[in-house]
mmCIF file of the N, C-alpha and C atoms, coordinates in Angstrom:
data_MODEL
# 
_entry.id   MODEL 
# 
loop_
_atom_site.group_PDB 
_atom_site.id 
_atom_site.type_symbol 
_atom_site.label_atom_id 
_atom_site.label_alt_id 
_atom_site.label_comp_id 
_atom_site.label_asym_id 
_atom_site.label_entity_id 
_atom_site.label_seq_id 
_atom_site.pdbx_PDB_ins_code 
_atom_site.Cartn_x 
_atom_site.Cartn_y 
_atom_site.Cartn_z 
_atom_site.occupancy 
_atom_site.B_iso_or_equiv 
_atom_site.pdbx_formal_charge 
_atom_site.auth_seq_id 
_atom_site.auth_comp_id 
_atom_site.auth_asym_id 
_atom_site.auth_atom_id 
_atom_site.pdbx_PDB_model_num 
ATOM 1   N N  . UNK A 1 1  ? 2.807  12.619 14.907  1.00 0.00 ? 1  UNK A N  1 
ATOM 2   C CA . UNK A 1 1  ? 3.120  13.978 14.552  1.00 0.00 ? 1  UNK A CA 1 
ATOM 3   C C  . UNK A 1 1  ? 3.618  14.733 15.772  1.00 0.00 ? 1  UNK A C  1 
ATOM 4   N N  . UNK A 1 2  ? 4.651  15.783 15.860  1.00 0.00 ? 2  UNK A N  1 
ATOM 5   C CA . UNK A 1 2  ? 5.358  16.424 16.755  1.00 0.00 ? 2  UNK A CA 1 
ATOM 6   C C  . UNK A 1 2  ? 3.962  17.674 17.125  1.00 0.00 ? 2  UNK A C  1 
ATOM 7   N N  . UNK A 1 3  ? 3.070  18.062 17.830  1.00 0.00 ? 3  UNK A N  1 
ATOM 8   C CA . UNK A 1 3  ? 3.150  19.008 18.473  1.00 0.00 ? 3  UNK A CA 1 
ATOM 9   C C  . UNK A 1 3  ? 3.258  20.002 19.215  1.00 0.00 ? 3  UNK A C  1 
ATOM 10  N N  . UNK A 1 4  ? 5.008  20.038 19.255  1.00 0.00 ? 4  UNK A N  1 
ATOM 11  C CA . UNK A 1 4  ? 5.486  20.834 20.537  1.00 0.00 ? 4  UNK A CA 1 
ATOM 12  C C  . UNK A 1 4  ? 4.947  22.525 19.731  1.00 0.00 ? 4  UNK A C  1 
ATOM 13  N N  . UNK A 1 5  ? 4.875  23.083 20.756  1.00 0.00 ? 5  UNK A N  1 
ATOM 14  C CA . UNK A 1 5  ? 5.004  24.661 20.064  1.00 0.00 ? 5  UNK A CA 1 
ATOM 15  C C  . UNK A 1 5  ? 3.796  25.074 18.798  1.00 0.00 ? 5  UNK A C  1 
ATOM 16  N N  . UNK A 1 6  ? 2.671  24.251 18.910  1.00 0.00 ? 6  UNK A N  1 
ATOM 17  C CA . UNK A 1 6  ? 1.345  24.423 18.237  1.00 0.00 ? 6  UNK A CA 1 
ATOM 18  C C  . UNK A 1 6  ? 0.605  23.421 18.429  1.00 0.00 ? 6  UNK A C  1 
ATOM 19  N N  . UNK A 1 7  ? -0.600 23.937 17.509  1.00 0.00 ? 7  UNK A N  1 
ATOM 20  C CA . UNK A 1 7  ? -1.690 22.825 17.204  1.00 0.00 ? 7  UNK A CA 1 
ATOM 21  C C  . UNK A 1 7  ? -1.488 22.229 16.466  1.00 0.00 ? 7  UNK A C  1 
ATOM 22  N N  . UNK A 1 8  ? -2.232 20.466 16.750  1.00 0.00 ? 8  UNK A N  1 
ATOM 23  C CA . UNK A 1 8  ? -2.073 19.548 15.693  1.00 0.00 ? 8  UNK A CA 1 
ATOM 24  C C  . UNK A 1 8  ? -2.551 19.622 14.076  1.00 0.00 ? 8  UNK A C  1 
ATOM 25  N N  . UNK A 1 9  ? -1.622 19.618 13.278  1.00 0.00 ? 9  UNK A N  1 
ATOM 26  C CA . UNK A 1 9  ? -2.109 19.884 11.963  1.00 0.00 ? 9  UNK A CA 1 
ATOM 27  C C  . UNK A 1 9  ? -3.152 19.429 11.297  1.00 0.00 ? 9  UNK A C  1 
ATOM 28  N N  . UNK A 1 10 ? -4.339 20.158 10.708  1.00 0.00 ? 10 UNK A N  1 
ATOM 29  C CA . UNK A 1 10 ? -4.842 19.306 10.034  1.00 0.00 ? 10 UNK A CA 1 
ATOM 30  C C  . UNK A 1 10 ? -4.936 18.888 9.108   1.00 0.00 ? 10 UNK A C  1 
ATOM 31  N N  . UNK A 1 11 ? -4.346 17.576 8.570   1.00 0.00 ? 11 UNK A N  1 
ATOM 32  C CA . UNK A 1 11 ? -3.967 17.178 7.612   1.00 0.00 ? 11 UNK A CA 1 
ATOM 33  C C  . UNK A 1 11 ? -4.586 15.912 7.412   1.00 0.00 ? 11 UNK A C  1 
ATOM 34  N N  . UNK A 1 12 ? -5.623 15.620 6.299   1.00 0.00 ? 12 UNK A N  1 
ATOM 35  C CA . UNK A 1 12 ? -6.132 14.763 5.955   1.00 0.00 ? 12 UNK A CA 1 
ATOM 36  C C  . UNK A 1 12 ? -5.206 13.950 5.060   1.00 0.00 ? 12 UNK A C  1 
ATOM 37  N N  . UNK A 1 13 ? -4.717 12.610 5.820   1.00 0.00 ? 13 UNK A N  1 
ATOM 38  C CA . UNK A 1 13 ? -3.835 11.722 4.868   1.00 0.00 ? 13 UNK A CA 1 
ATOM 39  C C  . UNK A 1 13 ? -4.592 11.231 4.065   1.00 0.00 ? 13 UNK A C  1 
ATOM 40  N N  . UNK A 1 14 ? -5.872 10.794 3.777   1.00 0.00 ? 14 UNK A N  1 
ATOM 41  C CA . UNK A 1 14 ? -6.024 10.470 2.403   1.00 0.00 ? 14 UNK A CA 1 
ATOM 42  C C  . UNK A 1 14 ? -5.885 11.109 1.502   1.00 0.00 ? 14 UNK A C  1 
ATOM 43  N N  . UNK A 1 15 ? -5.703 12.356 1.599   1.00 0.00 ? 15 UNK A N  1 
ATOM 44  C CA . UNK A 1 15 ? -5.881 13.458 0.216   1.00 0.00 ? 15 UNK A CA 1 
ATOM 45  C C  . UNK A 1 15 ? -4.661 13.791 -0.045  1.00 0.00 ? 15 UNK A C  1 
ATOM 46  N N  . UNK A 1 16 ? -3.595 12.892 1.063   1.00 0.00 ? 16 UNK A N  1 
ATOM 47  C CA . UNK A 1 16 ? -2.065 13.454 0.212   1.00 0.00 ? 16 UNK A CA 1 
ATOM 48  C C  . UNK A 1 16 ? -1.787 12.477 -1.272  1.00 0.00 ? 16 UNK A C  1 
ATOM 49  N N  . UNK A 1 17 ? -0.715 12.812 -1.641  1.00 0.00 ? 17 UNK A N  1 
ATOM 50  C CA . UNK A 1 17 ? -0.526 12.403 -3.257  1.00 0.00 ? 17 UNK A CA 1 
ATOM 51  C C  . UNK A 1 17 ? 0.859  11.144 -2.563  1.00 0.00 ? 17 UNK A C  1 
ATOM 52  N N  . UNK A 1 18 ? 0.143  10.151 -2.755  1.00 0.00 ? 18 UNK A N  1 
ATOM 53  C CA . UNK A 1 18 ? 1.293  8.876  -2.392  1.00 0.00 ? 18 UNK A CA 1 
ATOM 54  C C  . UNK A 1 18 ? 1.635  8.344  -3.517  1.00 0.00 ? 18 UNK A C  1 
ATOM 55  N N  . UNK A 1 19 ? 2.608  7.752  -3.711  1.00 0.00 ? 19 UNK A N  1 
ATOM 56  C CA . UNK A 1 19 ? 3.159  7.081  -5.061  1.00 0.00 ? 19 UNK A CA 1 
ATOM 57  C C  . UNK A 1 19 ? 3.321  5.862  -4.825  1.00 0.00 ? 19 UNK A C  1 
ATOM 58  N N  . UNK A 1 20 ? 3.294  4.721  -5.464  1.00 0.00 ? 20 UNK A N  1 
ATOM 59  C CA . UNK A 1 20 ? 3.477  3.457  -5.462  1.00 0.00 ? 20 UNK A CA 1 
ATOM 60  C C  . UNK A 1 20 ? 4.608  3.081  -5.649  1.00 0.00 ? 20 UNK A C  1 
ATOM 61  N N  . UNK A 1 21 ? 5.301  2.368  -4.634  1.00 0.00 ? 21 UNK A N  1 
ATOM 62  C CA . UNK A 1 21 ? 6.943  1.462  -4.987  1.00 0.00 ? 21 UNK A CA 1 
ATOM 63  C C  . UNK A 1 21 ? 6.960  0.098  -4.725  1.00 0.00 ? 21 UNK A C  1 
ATOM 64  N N  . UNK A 1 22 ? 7.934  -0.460 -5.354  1.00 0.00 ? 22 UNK A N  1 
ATOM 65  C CA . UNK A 1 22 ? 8.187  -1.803 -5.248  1.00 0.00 ? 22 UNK A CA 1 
ATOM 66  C C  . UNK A 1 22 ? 9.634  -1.817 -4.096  1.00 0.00 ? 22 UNK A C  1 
ATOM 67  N N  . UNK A 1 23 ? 10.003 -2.686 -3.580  1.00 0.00 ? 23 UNK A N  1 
ATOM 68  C CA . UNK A 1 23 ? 11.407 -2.865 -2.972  1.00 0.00 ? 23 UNK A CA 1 
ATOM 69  C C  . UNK A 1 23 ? 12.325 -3.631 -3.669  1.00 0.00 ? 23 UNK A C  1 
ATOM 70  N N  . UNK A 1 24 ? 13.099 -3.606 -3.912  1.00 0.00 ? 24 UNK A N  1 
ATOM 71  C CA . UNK A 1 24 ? 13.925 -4.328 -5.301  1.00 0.00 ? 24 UNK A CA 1 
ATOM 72  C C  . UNK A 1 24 ? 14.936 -5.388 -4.265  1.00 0.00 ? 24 UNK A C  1 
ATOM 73  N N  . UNK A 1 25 ? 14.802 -5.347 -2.958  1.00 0.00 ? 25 UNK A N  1 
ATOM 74  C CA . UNK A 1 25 ? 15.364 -6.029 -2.344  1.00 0.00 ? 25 UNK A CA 1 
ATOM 75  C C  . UNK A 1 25 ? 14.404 -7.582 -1.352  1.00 0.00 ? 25 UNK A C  1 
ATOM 76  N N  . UNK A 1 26 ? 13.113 -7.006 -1.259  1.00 0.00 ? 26 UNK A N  1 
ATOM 77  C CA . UNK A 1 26 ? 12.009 -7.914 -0.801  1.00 0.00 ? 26 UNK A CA 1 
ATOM 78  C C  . UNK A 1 26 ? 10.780 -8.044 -1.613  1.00 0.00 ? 26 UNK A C  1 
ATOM 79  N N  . UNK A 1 27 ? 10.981 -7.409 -2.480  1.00 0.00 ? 27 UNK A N  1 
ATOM 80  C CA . UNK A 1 27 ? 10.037 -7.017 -3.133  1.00 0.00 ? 27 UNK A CA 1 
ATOM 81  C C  . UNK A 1 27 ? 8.725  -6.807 -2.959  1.00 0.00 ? 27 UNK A C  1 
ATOM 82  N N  . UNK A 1 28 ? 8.185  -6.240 -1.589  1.00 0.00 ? 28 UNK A N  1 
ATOM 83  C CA . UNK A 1 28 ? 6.717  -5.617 -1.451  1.00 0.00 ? 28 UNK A CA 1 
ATOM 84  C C  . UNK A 1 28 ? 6.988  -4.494 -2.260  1.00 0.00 ? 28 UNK A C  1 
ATOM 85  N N  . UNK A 1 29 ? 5.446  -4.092 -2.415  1.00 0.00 ? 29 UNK A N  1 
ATOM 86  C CA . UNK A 1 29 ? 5.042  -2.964 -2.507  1.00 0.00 ? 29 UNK A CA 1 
ATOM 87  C C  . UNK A 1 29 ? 4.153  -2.100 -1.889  1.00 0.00 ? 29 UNK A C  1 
ATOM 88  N N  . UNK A 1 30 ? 4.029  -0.972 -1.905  1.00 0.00 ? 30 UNK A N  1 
ATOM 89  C CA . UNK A 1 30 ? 3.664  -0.517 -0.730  1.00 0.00 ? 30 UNK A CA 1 
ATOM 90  C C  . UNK A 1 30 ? 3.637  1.242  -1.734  1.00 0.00 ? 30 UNK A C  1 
ATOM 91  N N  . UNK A 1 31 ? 2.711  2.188  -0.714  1.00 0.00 ? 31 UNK A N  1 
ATOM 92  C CA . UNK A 1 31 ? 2.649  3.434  -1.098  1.00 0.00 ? 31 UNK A CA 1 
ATOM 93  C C  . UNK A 1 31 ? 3.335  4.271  -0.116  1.00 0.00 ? 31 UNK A C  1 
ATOM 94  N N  . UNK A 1 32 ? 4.074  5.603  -0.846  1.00 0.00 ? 32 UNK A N  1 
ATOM 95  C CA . UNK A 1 32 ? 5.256  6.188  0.081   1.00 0.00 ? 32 UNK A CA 1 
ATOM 96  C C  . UNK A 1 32 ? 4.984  7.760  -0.419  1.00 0.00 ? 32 UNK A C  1 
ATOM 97  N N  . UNK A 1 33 ? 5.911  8.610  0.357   1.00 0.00 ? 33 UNK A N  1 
ATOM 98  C CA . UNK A 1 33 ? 5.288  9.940  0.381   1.00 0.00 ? 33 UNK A CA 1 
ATOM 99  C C  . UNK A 1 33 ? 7.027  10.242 0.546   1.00 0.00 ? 33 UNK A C  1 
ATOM 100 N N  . UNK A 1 34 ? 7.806  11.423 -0.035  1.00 0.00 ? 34 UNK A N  1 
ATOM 101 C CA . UNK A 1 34 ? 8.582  12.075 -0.152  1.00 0.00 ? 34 UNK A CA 1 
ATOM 102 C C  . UNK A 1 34 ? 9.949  11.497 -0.777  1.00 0.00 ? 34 UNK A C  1 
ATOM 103 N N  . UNK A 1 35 ? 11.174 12.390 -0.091  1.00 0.00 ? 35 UNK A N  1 
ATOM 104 C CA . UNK A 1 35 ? 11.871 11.786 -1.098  1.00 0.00 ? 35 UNK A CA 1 
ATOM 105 C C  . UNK A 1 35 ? 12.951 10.657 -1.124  1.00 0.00 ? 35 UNK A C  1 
ATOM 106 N N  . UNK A 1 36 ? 13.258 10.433 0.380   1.00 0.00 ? 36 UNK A N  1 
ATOM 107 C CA . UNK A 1 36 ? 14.003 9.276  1.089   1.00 0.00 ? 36 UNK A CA 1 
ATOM 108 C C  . UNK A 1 36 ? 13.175 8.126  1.592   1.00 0.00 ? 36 UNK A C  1 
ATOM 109 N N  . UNK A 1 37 ? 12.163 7.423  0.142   1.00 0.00 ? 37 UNK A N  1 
ATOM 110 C CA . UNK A 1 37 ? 10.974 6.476  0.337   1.00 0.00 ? 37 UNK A CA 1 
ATOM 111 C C  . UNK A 1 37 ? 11.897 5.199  1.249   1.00 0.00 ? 37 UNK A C  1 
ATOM 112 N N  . UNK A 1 38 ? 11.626 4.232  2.289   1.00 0.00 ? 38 UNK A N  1 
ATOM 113 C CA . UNK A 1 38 ? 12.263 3.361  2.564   1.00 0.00 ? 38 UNK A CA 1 
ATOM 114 C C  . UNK A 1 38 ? 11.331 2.354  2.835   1.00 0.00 ? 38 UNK A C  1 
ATOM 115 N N  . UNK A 1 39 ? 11.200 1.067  2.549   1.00 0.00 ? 39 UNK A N  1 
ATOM 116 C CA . UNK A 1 39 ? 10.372 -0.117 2.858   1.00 0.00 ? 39 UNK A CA 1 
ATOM 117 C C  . UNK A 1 39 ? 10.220 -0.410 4.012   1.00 0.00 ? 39 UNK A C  1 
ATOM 118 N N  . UNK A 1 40 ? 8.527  -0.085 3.623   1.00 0.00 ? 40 UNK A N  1 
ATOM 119 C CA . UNK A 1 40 ? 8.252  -0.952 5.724   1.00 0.00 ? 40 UNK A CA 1 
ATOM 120 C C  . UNK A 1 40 ? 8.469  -2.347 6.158   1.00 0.00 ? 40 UNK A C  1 
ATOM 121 N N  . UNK A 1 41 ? 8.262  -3.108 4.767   1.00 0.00 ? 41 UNK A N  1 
ATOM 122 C CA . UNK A 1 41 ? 8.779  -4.073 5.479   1.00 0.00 ? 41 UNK A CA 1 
ATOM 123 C C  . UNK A 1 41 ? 10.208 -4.841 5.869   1.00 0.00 ? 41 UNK A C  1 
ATOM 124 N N  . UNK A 1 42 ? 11.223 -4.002 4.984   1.00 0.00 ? 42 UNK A N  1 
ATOM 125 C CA . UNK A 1 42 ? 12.835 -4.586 5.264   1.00 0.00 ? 42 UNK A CA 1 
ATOM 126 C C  . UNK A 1 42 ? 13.719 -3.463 6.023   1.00 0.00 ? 42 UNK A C  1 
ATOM 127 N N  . UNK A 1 43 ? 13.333 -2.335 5.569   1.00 0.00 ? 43 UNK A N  1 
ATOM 128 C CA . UNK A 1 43 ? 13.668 -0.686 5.966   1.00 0.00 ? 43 UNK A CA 1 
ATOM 129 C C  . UNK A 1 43 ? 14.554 -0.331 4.584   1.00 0.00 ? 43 UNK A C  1 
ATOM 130 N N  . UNK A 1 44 ? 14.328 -1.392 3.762   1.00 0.00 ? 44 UNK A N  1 
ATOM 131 C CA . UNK A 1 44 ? 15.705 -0.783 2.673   1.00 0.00 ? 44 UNK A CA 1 
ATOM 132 C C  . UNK A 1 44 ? 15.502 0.183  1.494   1.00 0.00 ? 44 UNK A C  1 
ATOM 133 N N  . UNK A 1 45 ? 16.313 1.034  1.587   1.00 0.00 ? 45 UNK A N  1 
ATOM 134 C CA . UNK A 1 45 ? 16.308 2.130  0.727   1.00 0.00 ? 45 UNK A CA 1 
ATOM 135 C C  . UNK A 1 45 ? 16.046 1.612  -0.469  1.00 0.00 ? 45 UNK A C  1 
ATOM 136 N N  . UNK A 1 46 ? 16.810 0.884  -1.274  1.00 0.00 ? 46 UNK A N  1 
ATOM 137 C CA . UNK A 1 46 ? 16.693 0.014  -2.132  1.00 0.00 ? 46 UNK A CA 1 
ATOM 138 C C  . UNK A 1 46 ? 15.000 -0.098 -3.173  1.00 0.00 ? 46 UNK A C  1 
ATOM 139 N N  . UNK A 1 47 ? 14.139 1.093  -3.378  1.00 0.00 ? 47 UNK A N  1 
ATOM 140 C CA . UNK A 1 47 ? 13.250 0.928  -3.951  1.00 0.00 ? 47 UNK A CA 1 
ATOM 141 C C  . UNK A 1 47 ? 13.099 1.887  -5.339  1.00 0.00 ? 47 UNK A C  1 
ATOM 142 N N  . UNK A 1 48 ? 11.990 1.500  -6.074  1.00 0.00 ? 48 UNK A N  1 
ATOM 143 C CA . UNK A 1 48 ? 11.208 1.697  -7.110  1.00 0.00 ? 48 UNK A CA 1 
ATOM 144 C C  . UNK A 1 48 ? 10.309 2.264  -7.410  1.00 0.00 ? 48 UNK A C  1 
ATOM 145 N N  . UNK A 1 49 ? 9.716  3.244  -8.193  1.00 0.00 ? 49 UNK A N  1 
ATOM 146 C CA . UNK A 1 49 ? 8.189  4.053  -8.206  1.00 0.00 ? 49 UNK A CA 1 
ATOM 147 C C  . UNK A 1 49 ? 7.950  2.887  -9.518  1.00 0.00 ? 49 UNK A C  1 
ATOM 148 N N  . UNK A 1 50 ? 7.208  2.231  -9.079  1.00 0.00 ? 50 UNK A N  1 
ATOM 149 C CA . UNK A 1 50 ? 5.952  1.524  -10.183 1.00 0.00 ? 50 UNK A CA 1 
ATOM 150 C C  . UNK A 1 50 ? 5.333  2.109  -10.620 1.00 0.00 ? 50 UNK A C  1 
# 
């Protein structure tokens, strides 16, 4: 997380709302958060909300 110019946010990541995708190109799946989701394991845009 960037904190130039404040304090570190507190933001509890378990309590954010993650969605589940598949990769249609490697096909893991994996949980992702916004709206340009990209696979950790290939980097490819190329995914799915399961």
């Amino acid at each position: 997380m960037c904190t130039v110019g404040g304090p570190i946010a507190d933001v509890d990541i378990k309590k954010l709302k993650t969605k589940k995708y598949r990769c249609l190109d490697c096909g893991n799946e994996f949980k992702g958060i916004g709206k340009k989701v990209i696979c950790p394991s290939c980097q490819s845009g190329n995914v799915e909300e399961v």
